[in-house]
N, C-alpha and C positions, 0 to 999 in steps of 0.2 A: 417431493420425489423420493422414491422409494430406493434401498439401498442395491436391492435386486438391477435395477434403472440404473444407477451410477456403475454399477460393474460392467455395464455393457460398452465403456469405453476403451481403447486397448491400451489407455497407458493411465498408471495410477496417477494420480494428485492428490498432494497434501496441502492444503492452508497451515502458513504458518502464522502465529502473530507475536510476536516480539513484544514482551509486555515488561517494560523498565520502572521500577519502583522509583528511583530514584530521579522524576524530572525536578531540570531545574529549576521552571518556571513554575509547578505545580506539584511539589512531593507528592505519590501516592496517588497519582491522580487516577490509574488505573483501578484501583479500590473503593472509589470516590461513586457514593450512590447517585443514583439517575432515575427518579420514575420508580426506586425501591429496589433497584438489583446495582451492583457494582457494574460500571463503565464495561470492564471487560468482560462480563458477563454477556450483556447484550450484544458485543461484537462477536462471542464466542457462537452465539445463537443463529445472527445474523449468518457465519461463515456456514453453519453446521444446516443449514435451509439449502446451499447452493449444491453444487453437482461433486464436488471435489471428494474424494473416498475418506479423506482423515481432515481431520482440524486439530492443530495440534497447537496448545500456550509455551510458549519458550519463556521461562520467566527466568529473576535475577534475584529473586528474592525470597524467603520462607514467606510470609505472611501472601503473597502474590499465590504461589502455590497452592499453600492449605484452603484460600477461596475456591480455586478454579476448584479443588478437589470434593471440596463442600457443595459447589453447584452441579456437582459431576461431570465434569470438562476432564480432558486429557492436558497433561502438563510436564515438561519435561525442564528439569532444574539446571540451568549454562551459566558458566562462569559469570561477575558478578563484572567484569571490566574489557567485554567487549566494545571494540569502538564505535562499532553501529549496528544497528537491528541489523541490516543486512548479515553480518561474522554470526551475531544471538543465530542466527535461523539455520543456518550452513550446523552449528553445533546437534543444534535439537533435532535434523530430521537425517544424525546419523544411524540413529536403531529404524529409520522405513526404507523400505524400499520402492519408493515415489521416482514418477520419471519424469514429473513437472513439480515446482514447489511457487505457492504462492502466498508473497508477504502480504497481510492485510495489518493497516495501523491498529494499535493498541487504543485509539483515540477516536474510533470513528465506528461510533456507534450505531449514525446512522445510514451505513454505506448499504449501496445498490443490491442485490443478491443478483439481480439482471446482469449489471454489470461484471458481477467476478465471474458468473457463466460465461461471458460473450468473454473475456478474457483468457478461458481456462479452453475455449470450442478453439478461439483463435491457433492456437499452441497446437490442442489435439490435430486441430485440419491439415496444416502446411509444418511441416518439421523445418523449412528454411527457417524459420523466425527462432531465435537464441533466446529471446528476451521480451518480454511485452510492460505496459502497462498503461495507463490511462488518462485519455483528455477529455475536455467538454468547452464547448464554444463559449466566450466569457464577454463582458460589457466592458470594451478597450476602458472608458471613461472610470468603472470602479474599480479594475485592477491592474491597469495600464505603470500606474506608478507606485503601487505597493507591492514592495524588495517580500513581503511575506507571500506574496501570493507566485507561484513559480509557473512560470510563462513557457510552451513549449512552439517549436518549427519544424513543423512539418513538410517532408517534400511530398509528391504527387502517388506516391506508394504508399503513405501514411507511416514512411518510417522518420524517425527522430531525425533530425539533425544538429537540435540543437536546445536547452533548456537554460535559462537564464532567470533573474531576480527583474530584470530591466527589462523596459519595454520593448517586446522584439514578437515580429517583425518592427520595425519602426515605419511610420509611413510619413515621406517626405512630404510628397504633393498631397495636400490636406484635404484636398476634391478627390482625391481617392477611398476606397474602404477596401480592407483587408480584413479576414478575421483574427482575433486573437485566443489564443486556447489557453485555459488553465489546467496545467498538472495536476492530475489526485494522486497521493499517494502510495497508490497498488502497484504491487511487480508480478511480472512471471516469469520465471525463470527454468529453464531444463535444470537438470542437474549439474551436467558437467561444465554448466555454461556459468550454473552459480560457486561451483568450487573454483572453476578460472576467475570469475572477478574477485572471491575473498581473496586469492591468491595473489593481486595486486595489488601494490604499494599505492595511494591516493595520487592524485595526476595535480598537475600544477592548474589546471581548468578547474579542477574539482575543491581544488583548494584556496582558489580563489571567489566561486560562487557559492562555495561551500553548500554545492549539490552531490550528491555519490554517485548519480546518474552520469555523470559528465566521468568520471571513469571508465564504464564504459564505451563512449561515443569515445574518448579518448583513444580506447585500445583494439579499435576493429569490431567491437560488439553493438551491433545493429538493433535497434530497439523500436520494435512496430510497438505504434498505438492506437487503440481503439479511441472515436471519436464516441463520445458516451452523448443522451438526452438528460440524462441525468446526473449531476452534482450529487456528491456523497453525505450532503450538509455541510454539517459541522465539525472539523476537527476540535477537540478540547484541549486546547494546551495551557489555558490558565481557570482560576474561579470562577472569573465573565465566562468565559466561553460554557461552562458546565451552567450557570446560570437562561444563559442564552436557549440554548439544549433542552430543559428541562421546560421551557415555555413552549416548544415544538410539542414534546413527547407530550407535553399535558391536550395537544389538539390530537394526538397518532392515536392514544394509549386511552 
């Protein structure tokens, strides 16, 4: 899509991506080659395909930087002890003037471009909606009871009600079926709606599922989600998972 085509929206959007040097589980993991380019590379590409007018790296690091700037990516340098990508992103997209901002992982190289469209059209269409981000219908039995995989509750409007580590909905009567949806990582956020959540202290819900989304739901911020056909893959947050990754991209690439 041409950039002449993306101006035809009336309100800008930036992708932001929050790219932390410093994982625990993975130092570096964002510099961490894939297929021959650096992890964030790829994501920067992927973002920079979709409709959104700017793509911009929020990094925490020099070495993070000087990449994006080598593969000629935009990059913008924030404090180095932010408490979450979400604060990283609210810093970096203070020099635009964007009137939607969307967080795409540091780690997910192979995310949807479909998908951040239908998130980004969601926003531009209906101005009620504060907040968005993303589910896809998932197999109760493989992620039913894994606390890593983040399970969301939808009501009959497709707004959130609720995001958990545990199996939820839960279904009593075992002759029943329900579906269960897995969270991807992606936010949308207006602007004023993301300077109100940094502006909040973390919620006791939030603090106990140690999800950030649940401060939101916490504080009156309503969060439509898009039901995706598409998973994003694979997030990378250790060696396996980049190992993993790279047996994909050798079938894509």
């Amino acid at each position: 899509m041409s950039k002449a085509e993306k101006k035809s929206y009336s309100h800008k959007v930036a992708i932001c991506i929050p790219a932390r040097y410093g994982s625990t589980r993975f130092p570096g993991k964002v510099l961490a080659k894939l297929a021959g380019k650096p992890i964030i590379q790829w994501v920067y590409e992927k973002a920079e395909k979709s409709i959104a007018e700017e793509v911009i790296i929020a990094a925490d690091n020099q070495l993070v930087m000087d990449t994006v700037l080598e593969f000629g990516g935009k990059c913008v340098m924030t404090k180095p002890d932010h408490p979450s990508g979400t604060d990283r992103i609210w810093e970096a997209v203070q020099g635009t003037d964007c009137d939607i901002i969307i967080n795409v992982q540091a780690d997910e190289p192979l995310i949807d471009v479909t998908t951040i469209n239908k998130l980004i059209e969601a926003l531009k269409e209906n101005p009620v909606i504060e907040m968005g981000t993303v589910v896809v219908k998932a197999d109760r039995k493989v992620i039913g009871s894994d606390p890593n995989a983040v399970k969301a509750v939808l009501n009959k409007d497709n707004f959130a009600l609720y995001f958990s580590r545990s199996e939820v909905p839960y279904i009593r009567d075992k002759s029943e079926d329900f579906p269960i949806y897995h969270h991807l990582g992606i936010y949308a956020f207006r602007r004023d709606t993301l300077q109100k959540f940094v502006s909040l202290p973390p919620s006791n819900l939030e603090k106990c599922e140690k999800l950030e989304q649940l401060r939101a739901l916490d504080n009156g911020i309503k969060i439509f989600t898009i039901i995706s056909e598409k998973n994003n893959g694979i997030g990378i947050d250790t060696p396996d998972d980049l190992a993993k990754a790279e047996e994909i991209f050798k079938k894509l690439y």
